[in-house]
KEDRENTI-785947 format. One line per 3 residues: their letters; for each residue x, y, z of N, C-alpha, C, O. Coordinates in steps of 0.001 Angstrom, whole numbers. Example, Ala and Ser with C-alpha at 12.3 -4.5 7.8 and 13.67 -1.06 7.14 Angstrom:
2
AS> 13190:-5690:7800:12300:-4500:7800:13200:-3300:7800:14236:-3319:8465 ~ 12850:-2250:7080:13670:-1060:7140:12900:30:7870:13409:1138:8039 $
END
This chain:
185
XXX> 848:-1179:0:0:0:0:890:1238:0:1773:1375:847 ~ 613:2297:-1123:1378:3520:-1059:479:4446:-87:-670:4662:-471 ~ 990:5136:1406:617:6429:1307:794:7595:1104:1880:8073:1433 $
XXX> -323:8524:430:538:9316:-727:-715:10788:-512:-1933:10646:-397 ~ -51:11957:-511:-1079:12924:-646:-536:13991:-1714:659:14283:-1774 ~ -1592:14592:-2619:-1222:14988:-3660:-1713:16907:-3240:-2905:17200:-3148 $
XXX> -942:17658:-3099:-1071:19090:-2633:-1184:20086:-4264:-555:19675:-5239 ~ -1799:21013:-4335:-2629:21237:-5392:-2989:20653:-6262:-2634:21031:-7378 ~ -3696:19690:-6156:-4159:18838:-6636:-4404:18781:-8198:-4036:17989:-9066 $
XXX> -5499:20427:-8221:-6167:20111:-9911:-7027:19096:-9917:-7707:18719:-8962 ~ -6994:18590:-11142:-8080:18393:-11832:-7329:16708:-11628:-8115:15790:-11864 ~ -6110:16360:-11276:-5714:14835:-10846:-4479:14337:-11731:-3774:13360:-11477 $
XXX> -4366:15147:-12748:-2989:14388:-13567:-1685:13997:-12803:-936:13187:-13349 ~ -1405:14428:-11773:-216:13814:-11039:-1078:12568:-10075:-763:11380:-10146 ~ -1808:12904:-9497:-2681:11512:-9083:-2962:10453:-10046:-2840:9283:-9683 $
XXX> -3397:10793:-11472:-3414:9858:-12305:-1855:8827:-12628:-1567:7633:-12717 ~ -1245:10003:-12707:90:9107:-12718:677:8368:-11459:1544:7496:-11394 ~ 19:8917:-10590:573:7536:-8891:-281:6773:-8783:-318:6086:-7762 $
XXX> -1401:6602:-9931:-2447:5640:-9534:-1627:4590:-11123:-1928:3415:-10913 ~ -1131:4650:-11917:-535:3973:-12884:512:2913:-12136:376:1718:-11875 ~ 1670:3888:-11886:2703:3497:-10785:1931:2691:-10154:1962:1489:-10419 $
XXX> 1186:3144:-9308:1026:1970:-8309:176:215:-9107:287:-996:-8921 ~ -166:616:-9489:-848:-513:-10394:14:-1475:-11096:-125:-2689:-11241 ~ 1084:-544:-11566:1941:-1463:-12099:2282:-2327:-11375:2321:-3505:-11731 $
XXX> 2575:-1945:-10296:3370:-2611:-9242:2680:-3571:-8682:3253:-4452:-8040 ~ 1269:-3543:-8850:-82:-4096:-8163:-36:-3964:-6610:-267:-4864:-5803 ~ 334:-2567:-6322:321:-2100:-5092:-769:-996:-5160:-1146:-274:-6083 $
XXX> -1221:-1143:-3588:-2481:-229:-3436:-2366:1260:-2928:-1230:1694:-2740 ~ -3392:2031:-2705:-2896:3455:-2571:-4013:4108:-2204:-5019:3908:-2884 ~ -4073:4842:-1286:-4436:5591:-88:-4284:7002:-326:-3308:7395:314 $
XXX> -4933:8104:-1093:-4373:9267:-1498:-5336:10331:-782:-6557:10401:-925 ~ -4800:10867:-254:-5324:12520:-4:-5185:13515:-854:-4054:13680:-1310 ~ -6067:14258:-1209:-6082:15165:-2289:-6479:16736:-1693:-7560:16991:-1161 $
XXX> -5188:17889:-1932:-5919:18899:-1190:-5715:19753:-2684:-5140:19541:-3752 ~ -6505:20785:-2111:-6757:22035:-3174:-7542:23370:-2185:-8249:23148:-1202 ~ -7293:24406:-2594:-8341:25465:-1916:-9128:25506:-3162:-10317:25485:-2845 $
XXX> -9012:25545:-4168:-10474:25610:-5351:-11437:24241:-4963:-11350:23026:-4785 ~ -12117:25024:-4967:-13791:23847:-5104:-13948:23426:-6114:-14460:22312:-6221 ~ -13565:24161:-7237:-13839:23011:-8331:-12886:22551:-9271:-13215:22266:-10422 $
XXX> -11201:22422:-8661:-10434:21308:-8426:-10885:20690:-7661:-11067:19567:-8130 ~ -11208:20760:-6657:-11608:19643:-5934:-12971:18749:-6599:-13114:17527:-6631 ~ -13833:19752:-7072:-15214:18675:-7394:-14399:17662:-8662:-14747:16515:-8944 $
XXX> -13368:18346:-9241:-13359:17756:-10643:-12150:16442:-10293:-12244:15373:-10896 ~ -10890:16714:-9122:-10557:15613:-8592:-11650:14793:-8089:-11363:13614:-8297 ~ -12520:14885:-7649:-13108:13870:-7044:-13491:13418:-8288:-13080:12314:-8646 $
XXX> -14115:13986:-8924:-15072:12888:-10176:-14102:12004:-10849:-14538:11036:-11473 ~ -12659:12260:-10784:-11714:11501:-11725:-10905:10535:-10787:-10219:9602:-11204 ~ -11088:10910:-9335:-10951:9521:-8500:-11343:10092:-7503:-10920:11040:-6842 $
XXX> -12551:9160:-7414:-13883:9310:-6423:-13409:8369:-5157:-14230:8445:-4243 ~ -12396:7577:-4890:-12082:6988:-4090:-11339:8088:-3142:-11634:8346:-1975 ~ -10316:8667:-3918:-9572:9656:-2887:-9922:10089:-1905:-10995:9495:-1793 $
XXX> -9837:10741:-1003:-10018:11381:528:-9994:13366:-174:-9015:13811:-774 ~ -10309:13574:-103:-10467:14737:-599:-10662:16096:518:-11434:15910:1459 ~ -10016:17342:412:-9968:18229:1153:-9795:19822:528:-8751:20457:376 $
XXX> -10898:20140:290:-11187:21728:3:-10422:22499:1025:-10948:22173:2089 ~ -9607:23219:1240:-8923:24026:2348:-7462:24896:1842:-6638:24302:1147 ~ -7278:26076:2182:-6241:26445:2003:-5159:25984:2583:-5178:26067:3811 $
XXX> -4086:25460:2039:-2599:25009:2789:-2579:25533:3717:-2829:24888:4736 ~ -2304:26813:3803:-2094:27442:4688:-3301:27187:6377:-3039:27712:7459 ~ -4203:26524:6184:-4732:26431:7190:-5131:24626:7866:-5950:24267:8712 $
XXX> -4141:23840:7039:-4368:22766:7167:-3194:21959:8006:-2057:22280:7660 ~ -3285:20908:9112:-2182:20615:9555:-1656:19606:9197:-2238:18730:9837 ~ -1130:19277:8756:-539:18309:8250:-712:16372:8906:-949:15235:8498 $
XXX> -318:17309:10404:-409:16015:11570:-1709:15575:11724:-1876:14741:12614 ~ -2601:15897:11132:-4514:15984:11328:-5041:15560:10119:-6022:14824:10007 ~ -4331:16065:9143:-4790:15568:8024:-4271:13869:7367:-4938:13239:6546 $
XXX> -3408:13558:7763:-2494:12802:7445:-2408:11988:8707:-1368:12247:9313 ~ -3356:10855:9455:-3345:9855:10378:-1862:9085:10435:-1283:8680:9427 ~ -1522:8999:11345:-274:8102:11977:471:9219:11252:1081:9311:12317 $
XXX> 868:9904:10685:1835:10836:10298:2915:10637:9732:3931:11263:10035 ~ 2854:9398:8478:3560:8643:7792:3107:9064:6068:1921:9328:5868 ~ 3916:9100:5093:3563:9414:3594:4618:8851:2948:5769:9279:3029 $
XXX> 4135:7525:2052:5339:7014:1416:5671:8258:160:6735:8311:-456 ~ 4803:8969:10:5078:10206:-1222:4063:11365:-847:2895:11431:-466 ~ 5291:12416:-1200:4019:13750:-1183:4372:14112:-2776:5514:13975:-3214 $
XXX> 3411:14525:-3479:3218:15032:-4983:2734:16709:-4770:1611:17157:-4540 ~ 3646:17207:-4892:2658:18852:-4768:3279:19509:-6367:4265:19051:-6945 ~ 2455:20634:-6849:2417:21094:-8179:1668:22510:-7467:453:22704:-7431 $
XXX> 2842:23518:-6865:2506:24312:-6336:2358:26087:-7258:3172:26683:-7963 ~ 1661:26266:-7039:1070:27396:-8096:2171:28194:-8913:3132:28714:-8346 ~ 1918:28272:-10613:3057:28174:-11008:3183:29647:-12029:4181:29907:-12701 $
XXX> 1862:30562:-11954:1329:31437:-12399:2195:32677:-12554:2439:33320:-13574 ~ 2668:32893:-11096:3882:33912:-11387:5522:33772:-11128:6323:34677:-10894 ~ 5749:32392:-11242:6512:31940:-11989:6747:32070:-13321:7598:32727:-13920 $
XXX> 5821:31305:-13729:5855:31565:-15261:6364:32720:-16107:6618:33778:-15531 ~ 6645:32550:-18252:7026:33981:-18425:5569:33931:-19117:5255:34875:-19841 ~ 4720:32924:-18931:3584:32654:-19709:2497:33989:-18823:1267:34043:-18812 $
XXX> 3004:34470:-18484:1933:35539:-17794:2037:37017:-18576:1492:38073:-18254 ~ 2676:36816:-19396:3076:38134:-20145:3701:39235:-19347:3044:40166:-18882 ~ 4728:39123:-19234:5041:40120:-18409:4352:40948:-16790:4927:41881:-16230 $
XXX> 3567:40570:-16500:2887:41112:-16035:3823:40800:-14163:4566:39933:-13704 ~ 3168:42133:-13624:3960:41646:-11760:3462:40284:-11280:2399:39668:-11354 ~ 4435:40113:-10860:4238:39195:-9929:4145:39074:-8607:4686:39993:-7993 $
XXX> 3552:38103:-7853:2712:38066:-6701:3687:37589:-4939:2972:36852:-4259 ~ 4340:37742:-4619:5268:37155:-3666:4158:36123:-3038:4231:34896:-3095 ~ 3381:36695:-2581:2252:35410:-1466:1832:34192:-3067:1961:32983:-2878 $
XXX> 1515:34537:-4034:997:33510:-4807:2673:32584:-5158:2707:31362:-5006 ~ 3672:33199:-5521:4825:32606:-5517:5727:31482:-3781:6735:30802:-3590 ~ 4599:31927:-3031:5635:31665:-1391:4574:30040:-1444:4585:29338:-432 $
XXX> 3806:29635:-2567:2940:28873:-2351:3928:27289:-2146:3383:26261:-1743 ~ 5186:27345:-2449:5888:26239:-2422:6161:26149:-1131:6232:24956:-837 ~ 6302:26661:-447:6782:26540:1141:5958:25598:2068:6361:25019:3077 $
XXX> 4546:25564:1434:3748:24438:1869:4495:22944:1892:4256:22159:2809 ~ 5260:22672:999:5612:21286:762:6472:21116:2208:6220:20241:3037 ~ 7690:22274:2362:8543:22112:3292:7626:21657:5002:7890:20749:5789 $
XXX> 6872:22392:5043:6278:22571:6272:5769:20783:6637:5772:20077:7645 ~ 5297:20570:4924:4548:18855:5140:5619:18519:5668:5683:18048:6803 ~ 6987:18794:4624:7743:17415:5150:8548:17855:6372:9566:17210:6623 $
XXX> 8258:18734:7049:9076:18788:8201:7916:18400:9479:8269:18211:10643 ~ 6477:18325:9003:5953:17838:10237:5502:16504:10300:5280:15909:11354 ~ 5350:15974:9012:5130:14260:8442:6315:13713:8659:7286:14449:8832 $
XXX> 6437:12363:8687:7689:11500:8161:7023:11082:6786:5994:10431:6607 ~ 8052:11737:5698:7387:11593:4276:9054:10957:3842:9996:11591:4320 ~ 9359:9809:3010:9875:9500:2283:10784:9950:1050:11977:10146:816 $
XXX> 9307:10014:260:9696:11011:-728:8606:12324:-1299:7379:12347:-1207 ~ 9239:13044:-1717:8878:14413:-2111:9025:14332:-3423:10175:14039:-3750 ~ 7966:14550:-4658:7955:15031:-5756:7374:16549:-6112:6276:17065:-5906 $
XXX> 8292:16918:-6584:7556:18808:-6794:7905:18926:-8146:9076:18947:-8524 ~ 6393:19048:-9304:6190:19880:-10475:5911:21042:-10318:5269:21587:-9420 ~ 6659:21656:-11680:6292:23084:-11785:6793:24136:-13263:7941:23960:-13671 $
XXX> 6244:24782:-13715:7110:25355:-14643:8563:25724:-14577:8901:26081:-13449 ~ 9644:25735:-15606:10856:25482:-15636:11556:26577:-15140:12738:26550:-14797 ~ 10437:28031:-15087:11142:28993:-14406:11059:29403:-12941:11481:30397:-12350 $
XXX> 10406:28360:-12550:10606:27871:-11135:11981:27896:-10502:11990:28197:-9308 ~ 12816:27709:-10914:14215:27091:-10812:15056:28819:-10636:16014:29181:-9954 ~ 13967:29708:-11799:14809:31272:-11300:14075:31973:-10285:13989:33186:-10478 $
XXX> 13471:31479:-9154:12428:32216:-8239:13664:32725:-7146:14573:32164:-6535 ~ 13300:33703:-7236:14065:34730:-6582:13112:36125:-5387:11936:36195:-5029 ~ 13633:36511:-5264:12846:38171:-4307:12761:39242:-5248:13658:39689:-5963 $
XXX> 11326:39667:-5138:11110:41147:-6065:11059:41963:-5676:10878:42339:-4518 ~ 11323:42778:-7236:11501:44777:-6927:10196:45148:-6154:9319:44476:-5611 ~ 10393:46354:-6303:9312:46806:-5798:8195:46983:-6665:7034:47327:-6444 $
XXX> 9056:46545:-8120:7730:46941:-9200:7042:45791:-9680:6455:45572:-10739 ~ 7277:45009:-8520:6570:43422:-8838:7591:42295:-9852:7302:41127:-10110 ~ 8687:42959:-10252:9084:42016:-11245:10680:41466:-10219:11336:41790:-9229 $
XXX> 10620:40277:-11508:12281:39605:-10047:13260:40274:-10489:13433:40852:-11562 ~ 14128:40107:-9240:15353:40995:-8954:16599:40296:-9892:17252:39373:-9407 ~ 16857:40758:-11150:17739:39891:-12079:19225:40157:-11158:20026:40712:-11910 $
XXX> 19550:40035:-10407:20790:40397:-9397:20886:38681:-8097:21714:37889:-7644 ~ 19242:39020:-8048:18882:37510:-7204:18286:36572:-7496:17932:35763:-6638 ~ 17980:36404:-8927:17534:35248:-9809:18147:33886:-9027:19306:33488:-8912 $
XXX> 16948:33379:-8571:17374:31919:-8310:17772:31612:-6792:18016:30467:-6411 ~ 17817:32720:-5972:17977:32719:-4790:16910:32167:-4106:17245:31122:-3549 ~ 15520:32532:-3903:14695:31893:-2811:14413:30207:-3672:13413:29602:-3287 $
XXX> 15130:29644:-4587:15105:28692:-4975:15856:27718:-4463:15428:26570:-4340 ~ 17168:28121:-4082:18306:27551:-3855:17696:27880:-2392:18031:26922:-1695 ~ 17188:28506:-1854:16686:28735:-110:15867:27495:413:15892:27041:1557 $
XXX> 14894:26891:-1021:13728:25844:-798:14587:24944:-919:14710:24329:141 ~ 15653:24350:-2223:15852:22879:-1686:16779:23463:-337:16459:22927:724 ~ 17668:24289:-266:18497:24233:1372:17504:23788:2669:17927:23304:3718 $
XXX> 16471:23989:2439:15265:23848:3661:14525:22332:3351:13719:21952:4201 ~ 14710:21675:2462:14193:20270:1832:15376:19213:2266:15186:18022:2516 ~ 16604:19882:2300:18075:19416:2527:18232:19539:4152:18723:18670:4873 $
XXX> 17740:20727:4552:17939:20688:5935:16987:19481:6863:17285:18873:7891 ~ 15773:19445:6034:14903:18098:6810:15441:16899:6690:14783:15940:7093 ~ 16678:16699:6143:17111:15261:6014:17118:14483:4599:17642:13388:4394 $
XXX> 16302:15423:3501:15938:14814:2383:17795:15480:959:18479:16502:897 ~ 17783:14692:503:18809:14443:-487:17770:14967:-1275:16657:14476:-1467 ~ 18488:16559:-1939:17428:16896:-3509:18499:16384:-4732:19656:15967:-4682 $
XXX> 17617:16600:-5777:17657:16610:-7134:16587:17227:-7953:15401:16895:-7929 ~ 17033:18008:-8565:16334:18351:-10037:16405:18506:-11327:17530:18635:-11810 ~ 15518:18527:-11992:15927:18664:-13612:14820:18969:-14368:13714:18492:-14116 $
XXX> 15033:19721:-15269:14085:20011:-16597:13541:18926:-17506:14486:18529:-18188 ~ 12283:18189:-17852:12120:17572:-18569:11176:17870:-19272:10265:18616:-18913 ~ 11310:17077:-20860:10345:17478:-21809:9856:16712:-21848:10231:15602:-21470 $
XXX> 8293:17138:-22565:7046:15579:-22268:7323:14934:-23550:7228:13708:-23598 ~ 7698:15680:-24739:7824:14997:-25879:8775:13718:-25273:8210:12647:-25497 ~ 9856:13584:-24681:10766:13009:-24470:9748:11710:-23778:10486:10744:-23584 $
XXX> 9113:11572:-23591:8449:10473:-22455:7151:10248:-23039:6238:10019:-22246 ~ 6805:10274:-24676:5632:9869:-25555:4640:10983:-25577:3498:10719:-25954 ~ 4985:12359:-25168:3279:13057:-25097:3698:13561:-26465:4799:13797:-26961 $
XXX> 2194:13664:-27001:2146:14514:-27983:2606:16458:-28213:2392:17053:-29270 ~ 3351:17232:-26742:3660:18231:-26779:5282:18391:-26046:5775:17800:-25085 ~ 5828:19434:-26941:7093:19624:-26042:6922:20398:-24911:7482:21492:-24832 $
XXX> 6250:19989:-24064:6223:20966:-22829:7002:20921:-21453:6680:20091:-20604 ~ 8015:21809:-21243:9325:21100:-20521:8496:21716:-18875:7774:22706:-18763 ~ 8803:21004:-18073:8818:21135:-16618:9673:20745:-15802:10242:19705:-16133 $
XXX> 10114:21401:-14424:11033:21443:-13754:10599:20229:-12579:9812:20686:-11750 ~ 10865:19168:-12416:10977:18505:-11595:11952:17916:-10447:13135:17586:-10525 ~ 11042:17897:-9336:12543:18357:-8251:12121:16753:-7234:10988:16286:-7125 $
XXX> 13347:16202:-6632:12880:15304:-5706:13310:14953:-4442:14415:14416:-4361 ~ 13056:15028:-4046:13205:14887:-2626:13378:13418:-1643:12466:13014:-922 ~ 14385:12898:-1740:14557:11043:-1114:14987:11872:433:15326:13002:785 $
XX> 14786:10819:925:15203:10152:2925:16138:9003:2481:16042:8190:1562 ~ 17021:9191:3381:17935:7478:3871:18685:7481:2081:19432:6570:1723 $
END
């Protein structure tokens, strides 16, 4: 049995893929699904109605409460990637909508979680502190990045990351994402 909770959930495509995994394996799986949208959440549920499901902002959820015996063979989070992105057109960006990754740290410093998977757009990787005019500080490009795995590293977890393209792995689009991971032991 995997236990596994999937933090912005959406609409389930990273759940879809730990429900593959696990199948392959013909191992079973136990997933918590959070989101603050209601309808990520209605639309996770309809695409796995088994899940445990939780409408709530991160920010107000405890980890130790949500998550019984306080064990996670995987956390999957795909933490808001909006002003990150350059797909926003230029436009400012948000420090509180960007600080949305810090949720993961907090799981894994109050869970005993295993492993940590974190998607996200590729300019994730340059998240840094902004001007005052909303845009990042090209001086500190990449700094509060290198701050998150140091704080993923400080819980005990060994990171890694890398850029991958989906073409590379059969999808029909080249759409590259930054994937980061997080092992114990």
């Amino acid at each position: 049995m995997i236990f596994a909770a999937d933090l912005f959930c959406g609409a389930g495509g990273s759940s879809t893929g730990l429900v593959h995994a696990a199948n392959a394996r013909h191992l079973g799986l136990n997933l918590l699904a959070v989101n603050h949208w209601s309808v990520a959440v209605a639309t996770h549920t309809r695409n796995h109605p088994w899940a445990r499901h939780l409408c709530a902002d991160l920010s107000t959820v405890d980890p130790s409460k949500a998550i019984p015996g306080g064990r996670l063979n995987l956390l999957i989070a795909s933490p808001e990637c909006t002003h990150h992105s350059n797909a926003r057109g230029g436009k400012p960006c948000s420090d509180q909508s960007r600080a949305s990754a810090w949720h993961v740290c907090h799981w894994g410093e109050r869970l005993r979680v295993d492993d940590i998977l974190v998607e996200n757009v590729r300019e994730f990787e340059n998240w840094g502190p902004l001007l005052k005019s909303g845009r990042p500080d090209p001086r500190r490009k990449g700094a509060t990045f290198l701050a998150f795995i140091n704080a993923l590293e400080s819980l005990g977890y060994r990171v890694e990351w890398r850029v991958l393209n989906a073409a590379d792995y059969g999808d029909a689009t080249t759409r590259k994402r930054l994937f980061i991971r997080a092992s114990r032991g």
